[in-house]
RODO-2510 file (C-alpha; in nm, 4 decimals, decimal comma):
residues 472
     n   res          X          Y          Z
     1     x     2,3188    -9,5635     0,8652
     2     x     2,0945    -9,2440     0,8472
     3     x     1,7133    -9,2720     1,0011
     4     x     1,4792    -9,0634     0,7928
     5     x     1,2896    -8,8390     1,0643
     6     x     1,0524    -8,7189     0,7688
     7     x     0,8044    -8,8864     0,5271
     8     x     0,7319    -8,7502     0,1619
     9     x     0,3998    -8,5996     0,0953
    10     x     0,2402    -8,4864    -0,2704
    11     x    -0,0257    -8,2355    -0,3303
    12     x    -0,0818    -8,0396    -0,6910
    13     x     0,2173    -7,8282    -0,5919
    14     x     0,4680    -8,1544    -0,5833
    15     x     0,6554    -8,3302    -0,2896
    16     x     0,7171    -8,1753     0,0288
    17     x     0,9212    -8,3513     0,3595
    18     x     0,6961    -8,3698     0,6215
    19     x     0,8300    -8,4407     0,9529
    20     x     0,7940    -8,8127     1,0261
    21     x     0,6270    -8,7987     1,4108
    22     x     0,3842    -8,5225     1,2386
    23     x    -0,0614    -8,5957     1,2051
    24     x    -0,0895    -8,3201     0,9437
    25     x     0,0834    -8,3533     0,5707
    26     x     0,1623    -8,1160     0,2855
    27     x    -0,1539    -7,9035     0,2936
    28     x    -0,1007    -7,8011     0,6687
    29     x     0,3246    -7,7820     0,5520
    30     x     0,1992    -7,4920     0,3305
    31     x     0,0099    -7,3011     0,5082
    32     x     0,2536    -7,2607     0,8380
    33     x     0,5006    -7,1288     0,5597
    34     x     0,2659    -6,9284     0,4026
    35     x     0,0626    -6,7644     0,6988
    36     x     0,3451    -6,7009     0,9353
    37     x     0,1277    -6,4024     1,1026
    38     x     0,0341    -6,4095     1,4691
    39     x     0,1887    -6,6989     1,5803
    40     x    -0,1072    -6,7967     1,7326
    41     x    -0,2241    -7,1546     1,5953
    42     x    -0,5655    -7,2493     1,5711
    43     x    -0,5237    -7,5257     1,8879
    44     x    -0,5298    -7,1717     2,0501
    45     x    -0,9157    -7,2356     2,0632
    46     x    -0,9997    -7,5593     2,1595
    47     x    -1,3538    -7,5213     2,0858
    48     x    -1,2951    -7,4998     1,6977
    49     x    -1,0822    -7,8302     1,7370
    50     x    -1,3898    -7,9865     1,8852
    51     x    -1,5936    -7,8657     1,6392
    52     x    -1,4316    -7,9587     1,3350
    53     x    -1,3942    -8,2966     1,4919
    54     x    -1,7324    -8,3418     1,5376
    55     x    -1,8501    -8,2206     1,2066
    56     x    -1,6304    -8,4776     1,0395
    57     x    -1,7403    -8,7337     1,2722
    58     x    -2,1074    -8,6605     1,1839
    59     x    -2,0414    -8,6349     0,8309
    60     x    -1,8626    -9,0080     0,8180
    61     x    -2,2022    -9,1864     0,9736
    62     x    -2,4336    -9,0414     0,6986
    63     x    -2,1581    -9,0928     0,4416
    64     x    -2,1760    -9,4498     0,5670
    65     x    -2,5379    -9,4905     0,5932
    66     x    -2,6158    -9,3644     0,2261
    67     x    -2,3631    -9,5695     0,0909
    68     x    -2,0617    -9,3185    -0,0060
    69     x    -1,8112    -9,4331     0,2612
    70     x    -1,7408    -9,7975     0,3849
    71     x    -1,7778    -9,9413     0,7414
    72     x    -1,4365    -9,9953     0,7645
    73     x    -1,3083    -9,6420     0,6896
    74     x    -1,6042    -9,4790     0,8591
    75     x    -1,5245    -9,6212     1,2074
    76     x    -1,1159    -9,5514     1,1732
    77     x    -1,2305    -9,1843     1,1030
    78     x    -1,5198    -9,1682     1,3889
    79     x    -1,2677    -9,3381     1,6077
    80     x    -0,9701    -9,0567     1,5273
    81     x    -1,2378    -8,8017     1,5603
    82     x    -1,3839    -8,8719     1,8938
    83     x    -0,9878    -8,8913     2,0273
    84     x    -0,9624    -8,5199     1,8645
    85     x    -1,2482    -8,4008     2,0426
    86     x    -1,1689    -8,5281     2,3612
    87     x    -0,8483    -8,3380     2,3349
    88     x    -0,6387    -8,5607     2,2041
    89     x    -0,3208    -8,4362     1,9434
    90     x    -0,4231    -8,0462     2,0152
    91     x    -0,0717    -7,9471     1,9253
    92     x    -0,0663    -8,0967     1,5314
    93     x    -0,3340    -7,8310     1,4821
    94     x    -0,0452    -7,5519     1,3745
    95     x    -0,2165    -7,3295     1,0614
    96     x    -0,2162    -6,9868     1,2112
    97     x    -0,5384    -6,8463     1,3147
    98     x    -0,5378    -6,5489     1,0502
    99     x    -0,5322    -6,7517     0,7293
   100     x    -0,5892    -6,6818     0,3462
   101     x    -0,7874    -6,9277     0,1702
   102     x    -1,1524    -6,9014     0,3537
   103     x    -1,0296    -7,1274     0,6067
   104     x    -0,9348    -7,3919     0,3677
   105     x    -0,6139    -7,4630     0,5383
   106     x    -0,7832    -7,5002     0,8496
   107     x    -1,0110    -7,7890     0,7066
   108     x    -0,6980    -7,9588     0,5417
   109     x    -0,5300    -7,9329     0,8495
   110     x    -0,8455    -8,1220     1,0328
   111     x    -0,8319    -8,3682     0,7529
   112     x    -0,5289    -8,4367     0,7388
   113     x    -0,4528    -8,5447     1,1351
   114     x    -0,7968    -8,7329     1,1050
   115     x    -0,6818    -8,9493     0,8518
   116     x    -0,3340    -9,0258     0,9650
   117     x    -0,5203    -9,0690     1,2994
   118     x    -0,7196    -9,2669     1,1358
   119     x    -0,5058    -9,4693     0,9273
   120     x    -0,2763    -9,6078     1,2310
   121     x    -0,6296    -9,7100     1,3935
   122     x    -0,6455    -9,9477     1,0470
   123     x    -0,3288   -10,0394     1,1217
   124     x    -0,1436    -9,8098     0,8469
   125     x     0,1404    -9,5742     0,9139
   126     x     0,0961    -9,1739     0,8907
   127     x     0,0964    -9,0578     0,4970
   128     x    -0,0347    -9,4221     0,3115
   129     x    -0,3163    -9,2460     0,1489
   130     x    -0,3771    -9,5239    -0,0513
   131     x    -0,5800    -9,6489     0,2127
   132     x    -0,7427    -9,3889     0,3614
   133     x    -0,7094    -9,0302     0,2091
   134     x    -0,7876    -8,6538     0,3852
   135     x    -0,9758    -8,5183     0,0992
   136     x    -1,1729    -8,8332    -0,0410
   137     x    -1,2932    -8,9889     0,2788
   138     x    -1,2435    -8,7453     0,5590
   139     x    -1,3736    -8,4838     0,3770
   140     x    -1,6512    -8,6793     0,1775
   141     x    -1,9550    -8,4983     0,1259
   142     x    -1,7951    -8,1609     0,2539
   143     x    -1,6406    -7,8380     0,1511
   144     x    -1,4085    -7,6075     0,3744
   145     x    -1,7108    -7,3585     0,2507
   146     x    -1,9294    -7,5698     0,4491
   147     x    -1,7021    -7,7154     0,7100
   148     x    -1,5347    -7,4064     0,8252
   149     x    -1,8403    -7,1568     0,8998
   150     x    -2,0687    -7,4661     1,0874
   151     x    -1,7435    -7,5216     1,3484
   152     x    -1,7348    -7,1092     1,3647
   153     x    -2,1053    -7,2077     1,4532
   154     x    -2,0242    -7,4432     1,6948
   155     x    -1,7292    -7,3322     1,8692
   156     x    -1,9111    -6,9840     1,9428
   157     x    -2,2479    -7,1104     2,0019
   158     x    -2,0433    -7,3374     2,3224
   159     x    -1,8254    -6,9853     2,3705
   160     x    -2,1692    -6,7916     2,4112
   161     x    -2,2712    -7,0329     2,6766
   162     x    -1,9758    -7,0198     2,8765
   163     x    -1,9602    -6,5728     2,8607
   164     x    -2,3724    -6,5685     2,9568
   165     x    -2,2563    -6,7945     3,3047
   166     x    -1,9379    -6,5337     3,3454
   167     x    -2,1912    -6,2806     3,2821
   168     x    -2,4569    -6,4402     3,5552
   169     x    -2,1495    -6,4050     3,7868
   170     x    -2,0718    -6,0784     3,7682
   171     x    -2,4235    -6,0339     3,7515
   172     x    -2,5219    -6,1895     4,1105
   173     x    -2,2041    -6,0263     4,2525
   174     x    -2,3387    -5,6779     4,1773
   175     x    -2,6709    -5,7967     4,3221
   176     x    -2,5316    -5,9032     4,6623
   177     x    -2,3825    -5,5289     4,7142
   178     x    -2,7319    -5,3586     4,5813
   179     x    -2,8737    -5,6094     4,8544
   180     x    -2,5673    -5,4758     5,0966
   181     x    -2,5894    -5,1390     5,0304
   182     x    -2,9792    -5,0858     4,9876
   183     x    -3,0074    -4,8401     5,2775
   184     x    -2,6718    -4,6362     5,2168
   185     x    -2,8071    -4,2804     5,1203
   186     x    -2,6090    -4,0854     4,8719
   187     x    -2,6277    -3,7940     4,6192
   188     x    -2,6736    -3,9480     4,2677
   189     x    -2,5307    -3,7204     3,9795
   190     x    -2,6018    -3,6323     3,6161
   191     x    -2,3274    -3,4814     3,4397
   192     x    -2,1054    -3,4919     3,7224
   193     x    -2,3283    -3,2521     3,9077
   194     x    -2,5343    -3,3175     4,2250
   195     x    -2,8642    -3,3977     4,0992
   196     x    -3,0983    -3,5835     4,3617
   197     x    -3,0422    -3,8501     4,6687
   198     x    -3,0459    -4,2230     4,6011
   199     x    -2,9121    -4,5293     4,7790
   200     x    -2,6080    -4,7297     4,6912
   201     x    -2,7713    -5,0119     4,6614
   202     x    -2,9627    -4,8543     4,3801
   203     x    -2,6487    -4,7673     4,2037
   204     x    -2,5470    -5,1242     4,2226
   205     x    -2,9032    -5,2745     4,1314
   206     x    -2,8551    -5,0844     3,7920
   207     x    -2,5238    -5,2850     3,7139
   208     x    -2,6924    -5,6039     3,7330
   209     x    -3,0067    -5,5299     3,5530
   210     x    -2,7694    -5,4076     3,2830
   211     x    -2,5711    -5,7432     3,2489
   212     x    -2,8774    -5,9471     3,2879
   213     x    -3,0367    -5,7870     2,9634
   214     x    -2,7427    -5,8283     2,8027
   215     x    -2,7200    -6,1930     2,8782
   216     x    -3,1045    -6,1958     2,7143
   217     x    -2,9752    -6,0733     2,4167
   218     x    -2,6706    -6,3009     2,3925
   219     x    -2,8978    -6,6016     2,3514
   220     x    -3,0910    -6,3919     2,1659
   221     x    -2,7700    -6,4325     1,9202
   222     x    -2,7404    -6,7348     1,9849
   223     x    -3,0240    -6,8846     1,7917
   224     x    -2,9263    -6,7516     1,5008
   225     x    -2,5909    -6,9077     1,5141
   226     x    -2,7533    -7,2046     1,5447
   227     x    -2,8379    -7,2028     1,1703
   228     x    -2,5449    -7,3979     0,9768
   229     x    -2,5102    -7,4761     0,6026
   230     x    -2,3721    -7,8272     0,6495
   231     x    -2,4302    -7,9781     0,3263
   232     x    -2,4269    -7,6976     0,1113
   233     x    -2,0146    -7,8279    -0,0070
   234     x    -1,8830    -7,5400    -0,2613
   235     x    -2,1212    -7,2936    -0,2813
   236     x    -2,4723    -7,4151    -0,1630
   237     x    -2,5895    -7,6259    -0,4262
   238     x    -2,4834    -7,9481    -0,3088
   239     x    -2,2678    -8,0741    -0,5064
   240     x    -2,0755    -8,3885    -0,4614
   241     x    -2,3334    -8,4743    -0,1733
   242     x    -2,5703    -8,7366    -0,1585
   243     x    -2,9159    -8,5509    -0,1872
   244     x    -2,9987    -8,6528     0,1854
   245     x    -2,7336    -8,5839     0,3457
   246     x    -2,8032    -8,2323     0,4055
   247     x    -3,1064    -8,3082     0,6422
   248     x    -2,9041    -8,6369     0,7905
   249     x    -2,5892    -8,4766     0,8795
   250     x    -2,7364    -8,1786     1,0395
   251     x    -2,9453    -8,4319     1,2995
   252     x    -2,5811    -8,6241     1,3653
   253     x    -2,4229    -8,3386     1,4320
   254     x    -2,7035    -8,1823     1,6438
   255     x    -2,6564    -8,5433     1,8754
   256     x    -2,3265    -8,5282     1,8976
   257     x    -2,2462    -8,1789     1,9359
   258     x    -2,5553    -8,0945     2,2124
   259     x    -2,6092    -7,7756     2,0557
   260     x    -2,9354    -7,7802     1,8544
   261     x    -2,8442    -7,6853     1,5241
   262     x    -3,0596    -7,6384     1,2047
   263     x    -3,0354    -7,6731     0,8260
   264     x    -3,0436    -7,2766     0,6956
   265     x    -3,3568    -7,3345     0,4010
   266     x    -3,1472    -7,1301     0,1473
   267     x    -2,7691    -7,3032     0,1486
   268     x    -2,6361    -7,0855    -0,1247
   269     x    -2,7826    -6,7345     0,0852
   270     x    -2,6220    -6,9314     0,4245
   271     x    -2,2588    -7,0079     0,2420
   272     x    -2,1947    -6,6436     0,1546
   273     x    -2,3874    -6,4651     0,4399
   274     x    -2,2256    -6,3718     0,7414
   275     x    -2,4939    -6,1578     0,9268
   276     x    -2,5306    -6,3953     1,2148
   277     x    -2,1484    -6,3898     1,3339
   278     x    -2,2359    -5,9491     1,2829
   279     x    -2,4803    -5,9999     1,5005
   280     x    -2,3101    -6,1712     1,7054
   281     x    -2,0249    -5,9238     1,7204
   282     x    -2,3024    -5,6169     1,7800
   283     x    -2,4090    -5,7719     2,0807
   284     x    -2,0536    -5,8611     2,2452
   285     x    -1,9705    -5,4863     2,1417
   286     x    -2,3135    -5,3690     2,3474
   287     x    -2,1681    -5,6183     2,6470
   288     x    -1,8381    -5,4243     2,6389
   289     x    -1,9922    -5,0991     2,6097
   290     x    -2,1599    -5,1588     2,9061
   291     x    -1,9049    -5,3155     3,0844
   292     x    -1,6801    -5,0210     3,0595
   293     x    -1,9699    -4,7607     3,1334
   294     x    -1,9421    -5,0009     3,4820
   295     x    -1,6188    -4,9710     3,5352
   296     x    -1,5594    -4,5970     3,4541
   297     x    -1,8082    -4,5531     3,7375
   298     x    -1,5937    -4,7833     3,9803
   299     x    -1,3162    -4,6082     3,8730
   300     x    -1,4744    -4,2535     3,9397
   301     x    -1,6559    -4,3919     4,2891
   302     x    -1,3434    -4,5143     4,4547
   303     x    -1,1154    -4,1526     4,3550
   304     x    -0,9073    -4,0559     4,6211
   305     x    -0,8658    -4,1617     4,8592
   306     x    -0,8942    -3,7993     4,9765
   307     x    -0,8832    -3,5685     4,6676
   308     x    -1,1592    -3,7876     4,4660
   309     x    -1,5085    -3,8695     4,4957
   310     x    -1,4101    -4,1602     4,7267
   311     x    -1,7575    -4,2977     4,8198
   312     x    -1,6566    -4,6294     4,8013
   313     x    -1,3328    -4,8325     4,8032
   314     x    -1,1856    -5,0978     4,5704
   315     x    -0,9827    -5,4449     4,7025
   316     x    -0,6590    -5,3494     4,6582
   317     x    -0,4584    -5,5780     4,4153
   318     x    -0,1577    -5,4032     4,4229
   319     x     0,1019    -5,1152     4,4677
   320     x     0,0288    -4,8889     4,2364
   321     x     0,2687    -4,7370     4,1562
   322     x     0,7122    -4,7081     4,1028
   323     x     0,7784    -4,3458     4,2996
   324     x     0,4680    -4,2889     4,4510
   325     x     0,4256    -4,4327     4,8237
   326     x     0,0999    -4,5544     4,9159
   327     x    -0,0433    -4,5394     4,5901
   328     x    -0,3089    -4,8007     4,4668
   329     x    -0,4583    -4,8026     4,1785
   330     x    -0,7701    -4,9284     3,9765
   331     x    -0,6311    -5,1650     3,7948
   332     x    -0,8835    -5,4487     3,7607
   333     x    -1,1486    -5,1859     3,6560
   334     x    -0,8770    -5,0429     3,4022
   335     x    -0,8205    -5,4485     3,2640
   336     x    -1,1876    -5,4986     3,1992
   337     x    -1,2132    -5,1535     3,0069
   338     x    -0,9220    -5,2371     2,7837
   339     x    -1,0888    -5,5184     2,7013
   340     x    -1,3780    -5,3502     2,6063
   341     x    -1,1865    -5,1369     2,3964
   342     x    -1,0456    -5,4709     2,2189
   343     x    -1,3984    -5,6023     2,1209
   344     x    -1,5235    -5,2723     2,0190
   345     x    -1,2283    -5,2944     1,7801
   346     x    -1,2711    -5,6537     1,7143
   347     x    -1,6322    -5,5522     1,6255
   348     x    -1,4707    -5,2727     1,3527
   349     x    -1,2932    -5,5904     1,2296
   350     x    -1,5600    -5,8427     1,1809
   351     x    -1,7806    -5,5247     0,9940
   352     x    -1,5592    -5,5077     0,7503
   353     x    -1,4801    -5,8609     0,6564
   354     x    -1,8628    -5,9399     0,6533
   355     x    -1,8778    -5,6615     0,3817
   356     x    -1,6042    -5,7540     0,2003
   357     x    -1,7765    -6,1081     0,1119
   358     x    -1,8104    -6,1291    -0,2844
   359     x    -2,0643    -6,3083    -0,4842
   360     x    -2,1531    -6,6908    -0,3595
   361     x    -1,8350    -6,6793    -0,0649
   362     x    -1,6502    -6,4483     0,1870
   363     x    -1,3164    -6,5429     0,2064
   364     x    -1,2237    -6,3256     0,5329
   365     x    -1,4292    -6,5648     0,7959
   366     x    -1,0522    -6,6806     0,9547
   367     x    -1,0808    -6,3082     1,0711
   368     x    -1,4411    -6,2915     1,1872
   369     x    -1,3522    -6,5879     1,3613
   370     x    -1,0493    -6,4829     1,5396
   371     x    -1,2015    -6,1538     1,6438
   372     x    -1,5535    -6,3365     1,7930
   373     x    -1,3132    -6,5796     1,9840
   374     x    -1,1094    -6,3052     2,1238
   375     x    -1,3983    -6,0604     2,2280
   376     x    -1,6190    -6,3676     2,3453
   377     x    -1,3010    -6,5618     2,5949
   378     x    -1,1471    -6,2096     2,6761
   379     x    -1,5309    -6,0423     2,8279
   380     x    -1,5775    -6,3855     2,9880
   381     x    -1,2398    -6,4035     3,1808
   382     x    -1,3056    -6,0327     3,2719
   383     x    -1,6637    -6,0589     3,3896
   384     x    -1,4928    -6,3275     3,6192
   385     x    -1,1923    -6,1661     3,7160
   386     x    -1,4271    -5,7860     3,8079
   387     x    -1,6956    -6,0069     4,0368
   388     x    -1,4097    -6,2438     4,2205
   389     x    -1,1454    -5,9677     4,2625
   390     x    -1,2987    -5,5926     4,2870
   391     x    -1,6791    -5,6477     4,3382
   392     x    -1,7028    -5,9136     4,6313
   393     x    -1,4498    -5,7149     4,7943
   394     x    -1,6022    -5,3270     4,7525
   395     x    -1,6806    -5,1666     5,0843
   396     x    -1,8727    -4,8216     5,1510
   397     x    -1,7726    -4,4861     5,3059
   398     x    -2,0506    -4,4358     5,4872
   399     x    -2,0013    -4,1316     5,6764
   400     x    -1,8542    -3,9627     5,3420
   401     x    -2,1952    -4,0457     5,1731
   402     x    -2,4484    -3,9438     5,4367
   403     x    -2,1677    -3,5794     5,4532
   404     x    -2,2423    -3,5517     5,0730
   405     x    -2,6372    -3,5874     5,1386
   406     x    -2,6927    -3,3316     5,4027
   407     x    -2,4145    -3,0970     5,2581
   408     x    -2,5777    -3,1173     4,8748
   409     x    -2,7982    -2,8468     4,7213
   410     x    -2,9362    -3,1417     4,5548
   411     x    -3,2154    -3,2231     4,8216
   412     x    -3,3616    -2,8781     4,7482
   413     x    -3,5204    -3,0765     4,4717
   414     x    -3,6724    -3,3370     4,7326
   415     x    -3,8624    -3,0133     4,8339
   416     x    -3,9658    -2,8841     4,5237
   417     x    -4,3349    -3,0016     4,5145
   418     x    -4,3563    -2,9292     4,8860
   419     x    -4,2362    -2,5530     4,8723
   420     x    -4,2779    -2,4818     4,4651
   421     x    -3,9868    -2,4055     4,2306
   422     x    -3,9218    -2,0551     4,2837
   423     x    -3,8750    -2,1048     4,6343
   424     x    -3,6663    -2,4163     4,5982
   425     x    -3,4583    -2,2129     4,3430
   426     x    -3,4166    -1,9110     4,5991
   427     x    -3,3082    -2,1605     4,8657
   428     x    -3,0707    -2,3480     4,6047
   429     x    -2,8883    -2,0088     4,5203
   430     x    -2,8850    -1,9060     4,9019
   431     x    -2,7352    -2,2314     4,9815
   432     x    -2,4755    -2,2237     4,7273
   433     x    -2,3301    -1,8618     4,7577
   434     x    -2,3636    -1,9239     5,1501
   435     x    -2,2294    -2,2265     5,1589
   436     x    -2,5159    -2,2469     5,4753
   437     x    -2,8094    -2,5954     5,4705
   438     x    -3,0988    -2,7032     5,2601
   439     x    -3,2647    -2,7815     5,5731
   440     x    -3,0965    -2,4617     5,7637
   441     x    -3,2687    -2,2323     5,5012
   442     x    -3,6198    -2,3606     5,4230
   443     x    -3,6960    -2,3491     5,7707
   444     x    -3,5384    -2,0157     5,8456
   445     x    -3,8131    -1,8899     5,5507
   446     x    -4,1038    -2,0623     5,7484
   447     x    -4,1348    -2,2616     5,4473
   448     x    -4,1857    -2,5937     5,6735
   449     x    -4,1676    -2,6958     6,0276
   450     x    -3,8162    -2,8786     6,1787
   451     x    -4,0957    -3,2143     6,1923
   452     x    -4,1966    -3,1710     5,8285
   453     x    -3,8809    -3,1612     5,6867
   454     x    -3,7782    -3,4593     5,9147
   455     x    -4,0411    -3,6517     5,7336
   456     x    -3,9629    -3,5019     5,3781
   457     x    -3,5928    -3,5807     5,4168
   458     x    -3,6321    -3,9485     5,5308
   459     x    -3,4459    -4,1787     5,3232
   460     x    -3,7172    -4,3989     5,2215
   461     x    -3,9015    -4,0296     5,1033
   462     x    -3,5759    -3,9013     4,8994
   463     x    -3,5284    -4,2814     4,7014
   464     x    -3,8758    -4,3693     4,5761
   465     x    -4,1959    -4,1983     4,4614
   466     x    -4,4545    -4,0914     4,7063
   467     x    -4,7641    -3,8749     4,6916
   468     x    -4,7590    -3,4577     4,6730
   469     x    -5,0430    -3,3122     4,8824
   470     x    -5,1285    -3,0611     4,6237
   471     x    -5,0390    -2,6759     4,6563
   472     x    -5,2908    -2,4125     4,6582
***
């Protein structure tokens, strides 16, 4: 006797086998045969699993309520969907992330596991649409034009979240070494020339006001992805939908999501624009951009240890190298900088596939969507991974910094309002084809006292503004 370890399942194109233990049917068959591209399924990202759960979950209570769907169908498909977004039967989510179709396969793939989900909570087997179907009663009231973008919503609105705390991490590890290294003297530089004394924990301070604006403008972003066209089915005008269930389903979903979503008040200008997700993208580009500004710095800091700048010194993670002894290198600055070369790519990406929309639709948001997950998980890991192992653990050179101080030409400009510019520039050239003090020189001209430039040269006087008695 032969078992059958398949089922049979029918769509517009004919039959297909279907593997027998499988949630998803034809639809979802297709498309893993069609879109064999990354290999990366859409379970990759959890967050759009949850989302598209809980859009059809919110959809099947005002479906109910306004009379288009029946009690008994509407709990089996709430019941299937809260499972799904608790985690439950990940792995039948298979379509691959990059996708033809606008995401359509991705919607028929959520469909389909709801309803045979569903239909085993009625007490049906997997694939007896007759009772409850994936495109009539899961997806009631809905379009993959609407479904698809509002969980793009979702998942990244939850994904912003998460990168603004990895952010506040980094953030408030950079703080602690400002707060460490606040009376650390050193030269600070403009094009890789000395230009005038600082403190370390200045040069730190700077990396954490950075990220914190940057987290302002993130939920800046945010709100507009908070805009959804949930209702708006094909192309914004409603069709199929109960006239209410626009305004209804958006409230649902706003409950049972916890992010506080809003009808857009144009559906047809929401379904085919994608300027919020290019927003979006712009500021996880300016987050990378500045991230990588951070860690060229690191990287040029800690040189050396004896031939380089080597002000300050990196945790070492590992050997560093295959034939060189005693090598170590940057390497978690050099991770967190290749990621920022990924999103400024991935923000190239999602450009082009916003502009490439046509008339009431753009087709390419599987791509937008797989770039904004990418650069948003990939700049949160790394904000994590550069605060717990390379920031906590940076230490100073002190006596190497407070060398590079008193052996700049750099503090000439300290003196500058004290002795006047041509002087200071005299002294500077002196110094330099000398090789002979600052200090050494302006007092050898009489241009002030040993106890003057004491005072002038006092840390607290080289870091901050302070008052000029004026020359005469």
């Amino acid at each position: 006797m032969t078992v059958t370890m398949s089922r049979i399942d029918h769509d517009m194109l004919g039959d297909r086998e279907v593997p027998l233990d499988a949630y998803y049917g034809v639809h979802t068959l297709r498309a893993v045969e069609n879109f064999a591209v990354t290999g990366i399924p859409i379970s990759h990202y959890p967050d759009l699993i949850r989302a598209l759960a809980q859009i059809k979950m919110a959809a099947a209570r005002p479906n109910l309520q306004l009379g288009q769907l029946d009690a008994e169908r509407a709990e089996a498909i709430v019941a299937a969907c809260r499972e799904i977004a608790a985690g439950a039967l990940n792995d039948q989510f298979v379509v691959d992330v990059i996708q033809g179709g606008a995401g359509t396969s991705t919607n028929m793939n959520a469909n389909e596991v709801i309803a045979n989900r569903a239909l085993e909570v009625l007490g049906r087997v997997r694939g007896d649409y007759r009772h409850l179907h994936p495109n009539e009663h899961v997806n009631l009231s809905q379009s993959t034009n609407d479904v698809y973008p509002t969980a793009l919503k979702l998942a990244t609105y939850n994904g912003i979240s998460r990168l603004i705390d990895a952010m506040a991490h980094l953030r408030a590890a950079f703080e602690r070494k400002s707060d460490e290294f606040r009376d650390i003297l050193k030269m600070g530089r403009t094009q890789l020339q000395d230009a005038v004394p600082m403190t370390l924990g200045q040069e730190f301070s700077t990396y954490a006001v950075m990220l914190g604006e940057d987290e302002q403008r993130l939920r800046e972003a945010a709100l507009l992805i908070r805009e959804i066209n949930l209702g708006a089915t094909a192309i914004g005008t409603g069709i199929t939908a109960h006239p209410d269930y626009a305004s209804v389903v958006c409230h649902i979903l706003a409950e049972i999501s916890g992010v506080p979503v809003i009808t857009a008040p144009n559906l047809i200008e929401a379904t085919q624009d994608c300027g919020s997700f290019v927003q979006l993208s712009g500021v996880l580009k300016r987050v990378a951009v500045k991230l990588s500004k951070v860690c060229n710095d690191l990287r040029l800091l800690s040189s050396g240890p004896r031939a380089g700048f080597g002000e300050i010194n990196l945790p070492p993670r590992q050997a560093g190298s295959s034939i060189m002894p005693g090598k170590v290198n940057p390497v978690i600055p050099e991770l967190v900088n290749q990621i920022a070369f990924e999103v400024i790519g991935n923000d190239l990406t999602v450009t082009f596939a916003a502009e490439a929309g046509q008339l009431q639709l753009n087709a390419f948001e599987p791509i937008i969507a797989h770039s904004l997950f990418k650069s948003i998980g990939h700049l949160g890991q790394g904000c994590l991974i550069l605060a717990d192992k390379c920031v906590d653990g940076i230490t100073a050179n002190r006596e190497r910094l407070e060398a590079s101080v008193l052996g700049s030409i750099g503090i000439v400009t300290a003196l500058n309002p004290i002795i006047g510019y041509a002087n200071a520039t005299e002294v500077a050239s002196e110094a330099h084809r000398t090789g002979k003090g600052v200090a050494e020189l302006v007092e050898a001209r009489g241009l002030m006292t040993a106890a003057a430039l004491a005072e002038a040269l006092r840390p607290e006087a080289l870091t901050k503004p302070r008052p000029i008695t004026a020359r005469t």
